[in-house]
C-alpha positions as CSV (number, residue, x, y, z in Angstrom):
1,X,34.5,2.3,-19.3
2,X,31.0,2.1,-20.3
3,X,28.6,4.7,-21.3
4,X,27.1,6.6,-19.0
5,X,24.0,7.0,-21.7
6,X,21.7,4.0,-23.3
7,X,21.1,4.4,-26.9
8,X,16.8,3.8,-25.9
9,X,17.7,6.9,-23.3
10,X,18.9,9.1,-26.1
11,X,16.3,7.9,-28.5
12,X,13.9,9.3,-25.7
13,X,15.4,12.2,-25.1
14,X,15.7,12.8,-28.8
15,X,12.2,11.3,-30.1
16,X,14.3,9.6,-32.6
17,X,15.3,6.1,-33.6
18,X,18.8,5.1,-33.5
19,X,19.7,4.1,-36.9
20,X,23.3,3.0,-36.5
21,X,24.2,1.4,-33.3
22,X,27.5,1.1,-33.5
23,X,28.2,4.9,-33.9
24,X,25.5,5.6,-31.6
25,X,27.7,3.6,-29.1
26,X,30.4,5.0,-29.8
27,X,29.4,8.8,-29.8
28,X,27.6,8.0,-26.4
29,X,30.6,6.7,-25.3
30,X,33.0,9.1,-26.6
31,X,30.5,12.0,-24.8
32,X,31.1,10.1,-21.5
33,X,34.7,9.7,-21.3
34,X,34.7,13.9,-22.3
35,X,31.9,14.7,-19.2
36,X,33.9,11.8,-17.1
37,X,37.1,13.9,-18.1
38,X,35.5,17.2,-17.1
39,X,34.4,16.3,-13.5
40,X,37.0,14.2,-12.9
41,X,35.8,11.3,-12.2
42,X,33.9,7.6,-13.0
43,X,30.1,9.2,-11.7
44,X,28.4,6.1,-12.5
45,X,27.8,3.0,-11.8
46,X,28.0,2.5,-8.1
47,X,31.0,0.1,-7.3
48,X,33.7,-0.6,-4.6
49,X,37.0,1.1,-5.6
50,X,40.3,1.6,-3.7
51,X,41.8,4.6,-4.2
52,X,45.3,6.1,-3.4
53,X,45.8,9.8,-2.6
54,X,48.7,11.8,-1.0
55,X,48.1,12.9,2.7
56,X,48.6,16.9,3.5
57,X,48.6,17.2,7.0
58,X,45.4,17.6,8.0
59,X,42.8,15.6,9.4
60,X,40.8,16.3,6.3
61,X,41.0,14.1,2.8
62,X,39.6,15.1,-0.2
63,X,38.8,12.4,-2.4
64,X,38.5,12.2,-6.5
65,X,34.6,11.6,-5.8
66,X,31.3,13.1,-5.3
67,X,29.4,10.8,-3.9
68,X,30.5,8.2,-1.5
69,X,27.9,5.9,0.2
70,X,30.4,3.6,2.2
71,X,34.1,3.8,2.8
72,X,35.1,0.1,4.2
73,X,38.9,0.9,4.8
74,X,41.2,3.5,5.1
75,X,45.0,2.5,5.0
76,X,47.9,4.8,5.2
77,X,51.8,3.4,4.3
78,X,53.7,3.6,7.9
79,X,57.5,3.9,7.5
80,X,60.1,1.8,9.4
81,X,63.7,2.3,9.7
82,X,63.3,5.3,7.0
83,X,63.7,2.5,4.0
84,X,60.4,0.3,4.0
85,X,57.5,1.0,4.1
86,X,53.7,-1.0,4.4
87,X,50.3,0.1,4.2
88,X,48.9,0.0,7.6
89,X,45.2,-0.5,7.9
90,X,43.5,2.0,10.5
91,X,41.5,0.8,13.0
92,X,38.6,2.8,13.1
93,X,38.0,2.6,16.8
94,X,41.5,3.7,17.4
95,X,42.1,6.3,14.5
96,X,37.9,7.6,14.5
97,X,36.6,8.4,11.0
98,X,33.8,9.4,8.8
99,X,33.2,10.0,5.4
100,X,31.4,12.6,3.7
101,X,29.0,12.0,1.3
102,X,29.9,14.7,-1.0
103,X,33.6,13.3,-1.4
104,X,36.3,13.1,1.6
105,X,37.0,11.7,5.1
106,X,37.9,13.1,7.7
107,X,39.1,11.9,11.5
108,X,37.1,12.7,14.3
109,X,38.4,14.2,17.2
110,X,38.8,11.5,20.2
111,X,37.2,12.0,23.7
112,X,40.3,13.9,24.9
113,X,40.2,16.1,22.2
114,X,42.8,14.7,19.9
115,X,42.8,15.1,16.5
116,X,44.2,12.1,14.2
117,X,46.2,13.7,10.8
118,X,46.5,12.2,7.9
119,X,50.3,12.5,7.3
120,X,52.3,14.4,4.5
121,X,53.0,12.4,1.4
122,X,52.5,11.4,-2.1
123,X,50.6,8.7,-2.7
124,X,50.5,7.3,1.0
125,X,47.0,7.0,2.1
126,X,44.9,4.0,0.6
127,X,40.8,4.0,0.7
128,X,38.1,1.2,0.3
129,X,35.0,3.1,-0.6
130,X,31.8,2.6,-2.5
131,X,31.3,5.8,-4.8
132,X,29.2,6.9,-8.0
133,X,25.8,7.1,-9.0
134,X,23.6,3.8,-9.3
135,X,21.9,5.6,-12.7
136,X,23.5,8.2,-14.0
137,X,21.7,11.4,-12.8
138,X,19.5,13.1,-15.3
139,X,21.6,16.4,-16.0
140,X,24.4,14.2,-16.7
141,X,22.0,12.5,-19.2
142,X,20.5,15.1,-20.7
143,X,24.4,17.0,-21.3
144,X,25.6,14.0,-23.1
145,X,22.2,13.7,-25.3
146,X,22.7,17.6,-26.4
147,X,26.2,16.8,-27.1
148,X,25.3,13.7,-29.4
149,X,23.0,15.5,-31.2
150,X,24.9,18.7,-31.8
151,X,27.4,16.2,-33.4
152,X,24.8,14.4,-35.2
153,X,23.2,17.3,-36.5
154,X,26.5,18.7,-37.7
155,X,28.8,15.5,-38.4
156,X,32.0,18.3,-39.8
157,X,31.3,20.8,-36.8
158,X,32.0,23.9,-38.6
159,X,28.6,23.9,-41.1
160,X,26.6,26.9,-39.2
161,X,23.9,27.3,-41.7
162,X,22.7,25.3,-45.5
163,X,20.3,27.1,-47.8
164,X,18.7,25.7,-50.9
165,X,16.3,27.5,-52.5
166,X,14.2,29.1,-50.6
167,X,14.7,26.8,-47.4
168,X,17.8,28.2,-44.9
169,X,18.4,25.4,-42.0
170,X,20.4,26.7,-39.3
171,X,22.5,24.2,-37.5
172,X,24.1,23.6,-34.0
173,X,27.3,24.6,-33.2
174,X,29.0,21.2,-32.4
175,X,30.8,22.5,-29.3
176,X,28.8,23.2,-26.1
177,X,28.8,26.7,-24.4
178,X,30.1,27.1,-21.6
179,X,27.5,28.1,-19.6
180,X,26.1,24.2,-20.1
181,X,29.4,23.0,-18.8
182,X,28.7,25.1,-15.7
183,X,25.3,22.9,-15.1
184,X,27.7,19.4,-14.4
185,X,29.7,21.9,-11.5
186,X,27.5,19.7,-9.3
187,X,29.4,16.6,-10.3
188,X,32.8,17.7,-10.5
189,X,35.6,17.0,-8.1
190,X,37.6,20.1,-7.1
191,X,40.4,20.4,-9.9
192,X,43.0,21.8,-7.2
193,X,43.0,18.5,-5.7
C-alpha cells in the first residue's frame, strides 16, 4: 500500500528539501503502514472494497472503517441442508439498511416493527462499500511528518543529546509519546471488534 504522505507534503511541513528519495519513500511509507497498523485500517484513498466480518446477533455491524460514503451490497452466507452454504445477497427493500458514516450498518426496523439480525457467525456477512479518506486528513499528515523527522533527526534512536565544544544539541526521542498517539483516536476502528 502506498503512502499516505507525499515527499513535497513532508518537505512543507518540514521546510526542507528531500535529499534522498528513495529513503524518504520508504520512511514515509514505513510511518504509514505503523499509523495504518494503529487504527486499524487502510484511511486513505477512497475506493470500493468488500469486506467480510462475522455476524453477532444483532441488527448492528461494526465494520473495520471510519468512514464509509456508500455501501453498495450487503451479503450474508445462508446455510442449506446444514453442509453448504452460499452468500446470499440482501435485498435492501426486503432486509432495510443503512450505513453509518462513522463505520457500521445497521437494519432498519420494517413498518411492523420487525427488526432484521445479522446472524451469529465467523466470517459470514460480506459488504460492498466505499470507505477512506480522498486525501489523507491533515492530523494524519502531520503524525507521520513528526515521526519522519524524529527518525531523521536521530537515524540510531537512542542519541538524546551531542556536545562539542561549547555547542550541546539536544535531539528527539525517536519514539512518539503517547499522548500524540491519542490525537489519531479519531481514526481508529474500535480494537474490540
Amino acid at each position: 500500500m502506498s503512502a499516505l504522505v507525499t515527499a513535497e507534503q513532508y518537505e512543507a511541513w518540514s521546510g526542507r528539501s528531500v535529499t534522498n528519495a528513495d529513503q524518504m519513500e520508504l520512511m514515509l511509507e514505513s510511518a504509514s503502514d505503523m499509523v495504518r497498523d494503529y487504527c486499524g485500517w487502510k484511511i486513505a484513498p477512497s475506493a470500493e472494497e468488500t469486506l467480510i466480518v462475522s455476524g453477532q446477533g444483532s441488527p448492528y455491524l461494526s465494520l473495520p472503517t471510519t468512514y464509509i460514503t456508500d455501501v453498495s451490497s450487503v451479503s450474508v452466507k445462508a446455510y442449506w441442508d446444514g453442509v453448504n452454504h452460499t452468500l446470499v445477497e440482501l435485498d435492501p427493500l426486503t432486509y432495510p439498511y443503512d450505513f453509518h458514516e462513522f463505520g457500521a450498518i445497521e437494519f432498519i426496523p420494517t413498518n411492523y416493527g420487525d427488526t432484521w439480525v445479522f446472524p451469529i457467525g465467523v466470517r459470514n456477512v460480506s459488504v460492498t462499500l466505499t470507505h477512506g479518506y480522498e486525501n489523507t486528513p491533515g492530523a494524519i499528515v502531520g503524525f507521520i511528518c513528526e515521526l519522519v523527522s524524529r527518525r531523521l533527526s536521530n537515524p540510531g534512536g537512542n542519541l538524546t543529546m551531542q556536545q562539542v565544544g561549547q555547542i550541546t544539541l539536544q535531539f528527539a526521542q525517536g519514539a512518539m509519546p503517547t499522548s500524540q498517539w491519542d490525537g489519531l483516536e479519531k481514526y481508529r476502528v474500535d480494537p474490540i471488534r
